[in-house]
C-alpha positions as CSV (number, residue, x, y, z in Angstrom):
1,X,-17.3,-14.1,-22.7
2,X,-14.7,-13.8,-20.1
3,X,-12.9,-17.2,-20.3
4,X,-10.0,-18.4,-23.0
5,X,-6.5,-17.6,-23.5
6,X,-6.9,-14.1,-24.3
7,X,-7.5,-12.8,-20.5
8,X,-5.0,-15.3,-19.3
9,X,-3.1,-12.0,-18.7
10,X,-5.5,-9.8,-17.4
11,X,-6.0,-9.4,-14.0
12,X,-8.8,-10.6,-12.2
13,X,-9.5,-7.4,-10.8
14,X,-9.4,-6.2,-14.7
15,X,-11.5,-8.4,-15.6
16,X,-14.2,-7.8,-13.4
17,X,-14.2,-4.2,-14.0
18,X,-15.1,-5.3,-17.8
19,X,-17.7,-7.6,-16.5
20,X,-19.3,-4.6,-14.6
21,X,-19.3,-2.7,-18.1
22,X,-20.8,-5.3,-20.1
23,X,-23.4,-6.1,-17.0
24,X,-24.4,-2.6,-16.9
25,X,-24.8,-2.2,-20.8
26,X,-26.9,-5.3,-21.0
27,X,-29.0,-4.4,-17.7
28,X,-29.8,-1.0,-19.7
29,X,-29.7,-2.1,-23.3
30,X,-32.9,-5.0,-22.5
31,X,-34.4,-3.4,-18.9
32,X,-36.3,-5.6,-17.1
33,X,-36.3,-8.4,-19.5
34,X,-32.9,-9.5,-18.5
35,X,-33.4,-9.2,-15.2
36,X,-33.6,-13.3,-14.5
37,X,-29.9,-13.3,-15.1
38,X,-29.5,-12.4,-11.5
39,X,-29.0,-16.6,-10.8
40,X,-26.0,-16.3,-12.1
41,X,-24.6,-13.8,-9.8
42,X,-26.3,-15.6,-6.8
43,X,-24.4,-18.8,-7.5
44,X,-21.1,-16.8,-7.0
45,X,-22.3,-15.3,-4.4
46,X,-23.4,-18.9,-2.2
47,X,-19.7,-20.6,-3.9
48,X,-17.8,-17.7,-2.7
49,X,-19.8,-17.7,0.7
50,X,-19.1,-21.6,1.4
51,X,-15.9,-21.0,2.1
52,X,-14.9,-17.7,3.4
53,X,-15.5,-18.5,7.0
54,X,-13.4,-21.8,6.7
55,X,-11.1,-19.4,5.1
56,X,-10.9,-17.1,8.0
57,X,-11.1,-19.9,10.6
58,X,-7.7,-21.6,9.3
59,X,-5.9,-18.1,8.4
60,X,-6.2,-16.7,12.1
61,X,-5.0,-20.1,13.9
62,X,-2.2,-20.6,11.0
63,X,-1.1,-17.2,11.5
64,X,-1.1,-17.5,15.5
65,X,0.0,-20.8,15.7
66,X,2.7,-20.6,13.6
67,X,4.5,-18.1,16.1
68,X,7.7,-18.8,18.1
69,X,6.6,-18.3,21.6
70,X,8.8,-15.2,22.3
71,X,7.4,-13.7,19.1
72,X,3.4,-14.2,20.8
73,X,5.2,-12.9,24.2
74,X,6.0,-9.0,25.0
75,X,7.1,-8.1,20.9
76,X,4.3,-9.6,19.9
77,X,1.4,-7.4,21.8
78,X,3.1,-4.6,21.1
79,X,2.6,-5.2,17.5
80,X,-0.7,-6.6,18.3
81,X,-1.8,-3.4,20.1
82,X,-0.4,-0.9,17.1
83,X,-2.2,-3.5,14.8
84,X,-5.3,-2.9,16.6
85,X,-5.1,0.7,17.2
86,X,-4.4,1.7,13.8
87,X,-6.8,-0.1,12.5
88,X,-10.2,0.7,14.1
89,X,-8.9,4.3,13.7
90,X,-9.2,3.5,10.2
91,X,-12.2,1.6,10.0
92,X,-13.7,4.8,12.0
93,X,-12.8,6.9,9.9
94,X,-13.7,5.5,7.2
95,X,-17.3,5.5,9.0
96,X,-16.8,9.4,9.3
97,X,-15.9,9.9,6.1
98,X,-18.9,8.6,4.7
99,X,-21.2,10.2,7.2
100,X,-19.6,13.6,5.4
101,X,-19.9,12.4,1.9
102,X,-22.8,10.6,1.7
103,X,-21.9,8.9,-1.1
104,X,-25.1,6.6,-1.4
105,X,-27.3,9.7,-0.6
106,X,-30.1,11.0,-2.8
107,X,-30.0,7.9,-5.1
108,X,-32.4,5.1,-3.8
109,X,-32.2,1.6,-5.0
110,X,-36.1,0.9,-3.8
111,X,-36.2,-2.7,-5.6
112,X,-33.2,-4.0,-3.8
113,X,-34.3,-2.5,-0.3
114,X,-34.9,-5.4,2.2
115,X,-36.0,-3.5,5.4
116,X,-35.8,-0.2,7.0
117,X,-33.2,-0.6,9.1
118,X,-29.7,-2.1,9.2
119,X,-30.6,-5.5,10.5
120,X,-30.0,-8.0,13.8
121,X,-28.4,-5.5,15.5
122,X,-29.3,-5.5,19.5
123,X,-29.7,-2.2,21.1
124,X,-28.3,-3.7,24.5
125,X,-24.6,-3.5,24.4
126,X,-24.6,-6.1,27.1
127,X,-26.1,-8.3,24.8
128,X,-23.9,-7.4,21.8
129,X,-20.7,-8.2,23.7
130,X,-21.9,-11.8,24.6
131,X,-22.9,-12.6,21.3
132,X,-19.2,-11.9,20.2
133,X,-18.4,-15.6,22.3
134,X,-19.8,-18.8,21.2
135,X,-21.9,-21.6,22.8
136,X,-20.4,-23.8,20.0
137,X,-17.9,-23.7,17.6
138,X,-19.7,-26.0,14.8
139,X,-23.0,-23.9,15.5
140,X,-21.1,-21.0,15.0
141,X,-19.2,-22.5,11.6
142,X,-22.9,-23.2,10.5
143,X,-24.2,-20.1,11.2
144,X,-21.3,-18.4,9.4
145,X,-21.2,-16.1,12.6
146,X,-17.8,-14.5,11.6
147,X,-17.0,-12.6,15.1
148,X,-17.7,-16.0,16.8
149,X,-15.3,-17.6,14.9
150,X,-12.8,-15.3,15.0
151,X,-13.1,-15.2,18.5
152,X,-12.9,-19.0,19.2
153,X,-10.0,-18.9,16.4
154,X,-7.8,-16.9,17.9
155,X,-8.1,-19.0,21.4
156,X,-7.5,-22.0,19.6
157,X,-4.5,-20.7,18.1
158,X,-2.7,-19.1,21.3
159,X,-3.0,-22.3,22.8
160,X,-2.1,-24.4,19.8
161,X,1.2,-21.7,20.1
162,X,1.8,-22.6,24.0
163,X,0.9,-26.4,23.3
164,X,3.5,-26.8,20.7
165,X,6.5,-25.3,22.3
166,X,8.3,-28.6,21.6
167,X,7.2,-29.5,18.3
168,X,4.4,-32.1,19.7
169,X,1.4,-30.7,17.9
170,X,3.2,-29.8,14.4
171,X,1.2,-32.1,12.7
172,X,-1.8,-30.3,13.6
173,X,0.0,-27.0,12.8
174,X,0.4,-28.9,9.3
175,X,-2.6,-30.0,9.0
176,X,-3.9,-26.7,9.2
177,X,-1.8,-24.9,7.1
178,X,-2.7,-27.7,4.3
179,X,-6.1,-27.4,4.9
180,X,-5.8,-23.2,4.7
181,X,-3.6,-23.8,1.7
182,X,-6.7,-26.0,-0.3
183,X,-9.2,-23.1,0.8
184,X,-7.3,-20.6,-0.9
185,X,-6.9,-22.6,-4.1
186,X,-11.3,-23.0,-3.9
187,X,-11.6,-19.3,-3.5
188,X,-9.3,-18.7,-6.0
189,X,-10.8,-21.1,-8.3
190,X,-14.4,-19.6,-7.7
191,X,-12.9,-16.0,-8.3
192,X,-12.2,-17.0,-11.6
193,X,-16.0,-16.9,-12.3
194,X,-16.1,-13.4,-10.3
195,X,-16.3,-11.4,-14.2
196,X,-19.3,-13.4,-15.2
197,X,-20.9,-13.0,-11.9
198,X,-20.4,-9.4,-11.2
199,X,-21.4,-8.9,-14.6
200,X,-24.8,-10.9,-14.2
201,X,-25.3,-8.7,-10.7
202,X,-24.7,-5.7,-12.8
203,X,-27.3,-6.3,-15.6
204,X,-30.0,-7.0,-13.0
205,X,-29.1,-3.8,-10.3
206,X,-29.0,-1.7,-14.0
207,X,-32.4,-3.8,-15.5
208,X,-34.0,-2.6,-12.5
209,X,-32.6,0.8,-11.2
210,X,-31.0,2.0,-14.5
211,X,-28.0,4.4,-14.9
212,X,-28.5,6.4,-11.7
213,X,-26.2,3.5,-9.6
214,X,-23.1,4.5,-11.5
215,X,-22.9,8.3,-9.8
216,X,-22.5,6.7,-6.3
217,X,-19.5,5.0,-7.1
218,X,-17.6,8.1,-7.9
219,X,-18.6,9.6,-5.0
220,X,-17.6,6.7,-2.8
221,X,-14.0,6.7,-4.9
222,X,-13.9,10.2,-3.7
223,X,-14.5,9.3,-0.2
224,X,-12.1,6.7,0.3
225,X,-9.7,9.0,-1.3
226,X,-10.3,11.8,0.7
227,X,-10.2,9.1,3.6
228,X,-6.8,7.8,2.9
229,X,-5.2,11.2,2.5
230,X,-6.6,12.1,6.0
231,X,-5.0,8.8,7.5
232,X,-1.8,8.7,5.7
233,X,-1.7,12.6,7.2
234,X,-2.4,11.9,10.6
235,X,-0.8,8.6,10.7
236,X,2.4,10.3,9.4
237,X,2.2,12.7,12.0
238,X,2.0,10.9,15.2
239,X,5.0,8.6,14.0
240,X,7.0,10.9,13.4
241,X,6.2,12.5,16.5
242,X,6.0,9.4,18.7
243,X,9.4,7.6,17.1
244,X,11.2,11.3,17.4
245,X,11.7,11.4,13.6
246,X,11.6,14.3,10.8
247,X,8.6,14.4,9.1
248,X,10.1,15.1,5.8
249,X,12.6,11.6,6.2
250,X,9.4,9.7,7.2
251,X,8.0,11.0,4.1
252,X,10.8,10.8,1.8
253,X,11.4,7.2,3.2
254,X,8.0,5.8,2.6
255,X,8.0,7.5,-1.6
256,X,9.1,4.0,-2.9
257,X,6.8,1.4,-0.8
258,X,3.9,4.1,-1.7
259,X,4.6,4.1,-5.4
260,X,5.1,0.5,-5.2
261,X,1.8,-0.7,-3.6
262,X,-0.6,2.2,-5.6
263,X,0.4,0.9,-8.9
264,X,0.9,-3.3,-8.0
265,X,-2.4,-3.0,-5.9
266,X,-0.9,-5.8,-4.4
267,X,0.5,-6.1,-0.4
268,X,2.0,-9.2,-1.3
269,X,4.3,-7.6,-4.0
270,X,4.9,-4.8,-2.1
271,X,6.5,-6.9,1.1
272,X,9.9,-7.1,-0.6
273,X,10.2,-3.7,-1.5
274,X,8.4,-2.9,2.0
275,X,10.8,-4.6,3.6
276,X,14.0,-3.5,2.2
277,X,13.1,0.1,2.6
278,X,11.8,-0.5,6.3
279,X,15.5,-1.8,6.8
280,X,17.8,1.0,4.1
281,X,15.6,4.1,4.7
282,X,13.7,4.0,7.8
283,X,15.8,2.5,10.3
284,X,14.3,-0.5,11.3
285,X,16.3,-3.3,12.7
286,X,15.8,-6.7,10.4
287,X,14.5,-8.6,13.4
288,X,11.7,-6.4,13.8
289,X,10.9,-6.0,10.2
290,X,10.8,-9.7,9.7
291,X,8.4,-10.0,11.9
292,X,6.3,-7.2,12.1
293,X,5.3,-7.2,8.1
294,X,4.6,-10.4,7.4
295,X,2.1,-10.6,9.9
296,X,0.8,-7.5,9.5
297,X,0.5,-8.4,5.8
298,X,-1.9,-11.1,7.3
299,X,-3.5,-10.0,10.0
300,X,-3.5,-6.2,9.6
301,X,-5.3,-4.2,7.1
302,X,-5.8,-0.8,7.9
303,X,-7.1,-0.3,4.5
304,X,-9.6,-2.5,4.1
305,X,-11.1,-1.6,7.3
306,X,-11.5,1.7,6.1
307,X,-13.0,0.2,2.8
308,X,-15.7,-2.0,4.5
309,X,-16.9,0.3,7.2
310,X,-17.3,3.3,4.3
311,X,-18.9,0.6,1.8
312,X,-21.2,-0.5,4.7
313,X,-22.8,3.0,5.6
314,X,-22.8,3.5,1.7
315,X,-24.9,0.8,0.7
316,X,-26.8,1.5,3.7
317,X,-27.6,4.8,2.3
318,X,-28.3,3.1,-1.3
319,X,-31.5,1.5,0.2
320,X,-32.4,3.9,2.3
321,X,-31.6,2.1,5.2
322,X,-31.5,3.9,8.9
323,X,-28.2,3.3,10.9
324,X,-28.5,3.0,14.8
325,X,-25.7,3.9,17.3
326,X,-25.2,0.1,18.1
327,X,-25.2,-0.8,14.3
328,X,-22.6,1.8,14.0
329,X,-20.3,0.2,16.3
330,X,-21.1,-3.5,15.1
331,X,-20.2,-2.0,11.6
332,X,-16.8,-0.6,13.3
333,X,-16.4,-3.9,14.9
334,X,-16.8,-6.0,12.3
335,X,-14.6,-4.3,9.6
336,X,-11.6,-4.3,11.9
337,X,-12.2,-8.1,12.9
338,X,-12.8,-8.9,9.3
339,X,-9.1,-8.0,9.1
340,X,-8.1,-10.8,11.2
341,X,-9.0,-13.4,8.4
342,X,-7.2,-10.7,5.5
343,X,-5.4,-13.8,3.3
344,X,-4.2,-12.7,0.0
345,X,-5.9,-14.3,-2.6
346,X,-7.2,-12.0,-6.0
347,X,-10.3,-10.0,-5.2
348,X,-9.4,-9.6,-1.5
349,X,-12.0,-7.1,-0.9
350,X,-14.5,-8.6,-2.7
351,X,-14.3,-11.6,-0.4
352,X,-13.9,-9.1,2.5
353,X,-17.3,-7.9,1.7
354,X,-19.2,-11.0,1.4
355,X,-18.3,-11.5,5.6
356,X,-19.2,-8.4,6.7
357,X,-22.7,-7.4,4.4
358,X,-24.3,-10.5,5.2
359,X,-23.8,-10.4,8.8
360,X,-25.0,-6.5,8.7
361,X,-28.4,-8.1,7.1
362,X,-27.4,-6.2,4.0
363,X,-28.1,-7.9,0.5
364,X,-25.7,-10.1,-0.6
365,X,-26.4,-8.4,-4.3
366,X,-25.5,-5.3,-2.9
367,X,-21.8,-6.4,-3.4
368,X,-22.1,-6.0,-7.2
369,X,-22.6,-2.3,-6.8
370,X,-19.3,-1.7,-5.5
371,X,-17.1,-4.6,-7.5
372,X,-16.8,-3.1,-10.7
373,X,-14.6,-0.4,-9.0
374,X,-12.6,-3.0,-6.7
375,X,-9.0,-2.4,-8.5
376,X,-8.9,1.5,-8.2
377,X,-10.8,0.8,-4.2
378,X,-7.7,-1.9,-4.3
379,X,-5.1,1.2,-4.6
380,X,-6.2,2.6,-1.7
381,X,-6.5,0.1,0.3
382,X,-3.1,-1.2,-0.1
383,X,-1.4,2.3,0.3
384,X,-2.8,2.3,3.7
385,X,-2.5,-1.6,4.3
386,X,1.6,-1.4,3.9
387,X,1.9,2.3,5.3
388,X,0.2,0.6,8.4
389,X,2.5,-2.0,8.8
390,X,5.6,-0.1,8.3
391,X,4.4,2.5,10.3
392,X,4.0,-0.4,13.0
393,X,7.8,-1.3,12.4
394,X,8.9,1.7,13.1
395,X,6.7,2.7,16.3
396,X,7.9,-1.2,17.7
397,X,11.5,-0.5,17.0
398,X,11.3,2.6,19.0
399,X,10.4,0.7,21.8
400,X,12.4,-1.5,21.6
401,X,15.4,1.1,21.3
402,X,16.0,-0.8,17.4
403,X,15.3,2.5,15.2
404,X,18.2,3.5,13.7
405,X,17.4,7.3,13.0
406,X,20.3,7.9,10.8
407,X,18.7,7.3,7.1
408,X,16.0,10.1,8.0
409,X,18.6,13.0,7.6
410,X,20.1,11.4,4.6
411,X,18.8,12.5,0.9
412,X,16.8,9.9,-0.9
413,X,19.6,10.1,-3.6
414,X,22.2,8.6,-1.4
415,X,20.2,5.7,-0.4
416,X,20.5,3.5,-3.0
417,X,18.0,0.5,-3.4
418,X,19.1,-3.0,-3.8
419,X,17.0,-3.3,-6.5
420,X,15.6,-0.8,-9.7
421,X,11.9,-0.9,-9.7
């Protein structure tokens, strides 16, 4: 159905908005009859789950290790710390967002509901802290404990940084970056089944719970929209207040990487452009920028964060599921470490969602829900992903005295662009 020539040239993302439609027109057209198709969409699921925590394992040490040591040194924990900072504003945000929406409210998917409460998570924070560090790495892998590996991860690649200062250990830097390089062609092999998949999920959450599952998604399209404007608002504000910039040059600056990443959908596209106009229009110096976004472009993803912590509480709210305080915060938590692991491969936050709803003792179906609407999510999420990296640039190169303020007082008509979009 979704194989052959003809969708050679449709996007992946494309195509598994058509596999929702034709899931949900079987689920309602036959009901509970072809609700056994479900196996379909639960083989994707377990080949999709296999290797997303190898995935973000390799991704977190490649990015880390492949650092020159100044870079891991003073520049890098500035950009570290804006990294941090601007996402789990983000992902809290996102959190608050949905708390004043509600999209999932008022509908209740009672045949898909697993448990009253959001599940696993401790009410001692003590206890939630040390559960972030591992006993043991391969019990960890096992377990596909994300945080855990993260954690261990990001030790193992600081030190594989420090180790190979002279070039001793580059053949386990290589080895890693082959091995991250062979994940990424699995995932994206597996996404290819992602239309047939989603569209099996589909039929059964429609077979079973009919047409009322469609009116949360525009509600949780309005929330994230309604999330990003607030971000990109406040966002914008404190740079331009913290680098000493107009507002209106910051602005005026950003237009093209805005217009860029909305309609590619794509932070990988957008990095050229991204860069270019970091450099021409807002000032940054070309060391920064070469630095700054392409590792933010791996390791910093302010809006996905914002996207799984909202899809979270909404699918929460879907099964009627209660939220504690300390699931709150693990749901914070985990949407900004999630991040760590972001490697661009189609259907990013599709992928994204099946580390962070498992661990939250969510259904693994629940994914299906929100898939079918993952390319207009997907414009949002990179809006926010590059303006967060840029935005990073900028607030690095004032520190580092390497903002040249200059293009902000210049009309956008007298910077010319390298290149014609």
């Amino acid at each position: 159905m979704f194989g052959g020539s003809n969708l050679k040239h449709i996007s992946i993302t494309a195509q598994i908005g058509i596999g929702m439609i034709v899931g949900a027109g079987l689920g309602l057209a036959f009901g509970p009859k072809i609700a056994g198709i479900q196996l379909l969409g639960n083989i994707f699921l377990r080949l999709i789950q296999m290797a997303v925590v190898l995935l973000i394992f390799g991704a977190v040490i490649e990015a880390l290790g492949s650092l020159k040591s100044d870079q891991l040194g003073r520049l890098g924990g500035k950009t570290a710390m804006w990294f941090l900072i601007t996402t789990l504003i983000a992902a809290v945000l996102g959190l608050a967002i949905g708390y004043a929406v509600n999209p999932g409210n008022g509908i209740k998917l009672a045949s898909l509901s697993t448990s009253g409460t959001v599940a696993k998570a401790s009410t001692n924070f003590s206890q939630t802290v040390l559960d972030f560090f591992p006993t043991n790495i391969f019990d960890a892998l096992a377990k596909g404990n994300v945080i855990q590996v993260i954690i261990f991860a990001i030790l193992f690649g600081i030190v594989l940084n420090r180790a190979n200062k002279d070039g001793k250990f580059n053949q386990v830097l290589s080895l890693v970056k082959q091995m991250n390089q062979l994940t990424v062609k699995l995932v994206m092999l597996v996404m290819k089944l992602a239309p047939i998949g989603i569209a099996a999920l589909m039929a059964w959450v429609t077979a079973t719970s009919g047409i009322k599952v469609i009116l949360p998604l525009l509600k949780f399209l309005t929330a994230f929209g309604l999330g990003s404007m607030t971000f990109l608002i406040v966002l914008f504000g404190f740079i331009s207040w913290y680098a000493k910039v107009p507002l209106r040059g910051l602005v005026r600056g950003f237009s093209r990487i805005i217009l860029v990443a909305f309609t590619t959908t794509s932070s990988a596209i957008s990095l050229p452009i991204e860069m270019e106009d970091a450099e021409g229009r807002l000032g940054v110096e070309k060391s920064i920028s070469q630095l700054v976004l392409p590792l933010g472009m791996a390791l910093n993803s302010n809006g996905l964060a914002m996207y799984l912590s909202l899809s979270c509480l909404t699918l929460t709210q879907l099964y009627g599921m209660s939220v504690s305080p300390m699931s709150m915060v693990k749901i914070v938590l985990l949407s900004v470490i999630a991040c760590l692991g972001t490697v661009v491969v189609p259907g990013g936050g599709l992928v994204a969602l099946t580390i962070v709803v498992p661990t939250l003792g969510l259904p693994m179906q629940s994914i299906a829900v929100l898939a079918g609407i993952d390319w207009f999510s997907g414009m949002f999420r990179t809006v926010l992903n590059v303006v967060g990296d840029t935005t990073t640039a900028i607030a690095v190169a004032s520190d580092e005295k390497s903002l040249n303020r200059e293009p902000y007082k210049v009309p956008a008509n007298k910077l010319a662009p390298k290149h014609n979009l």
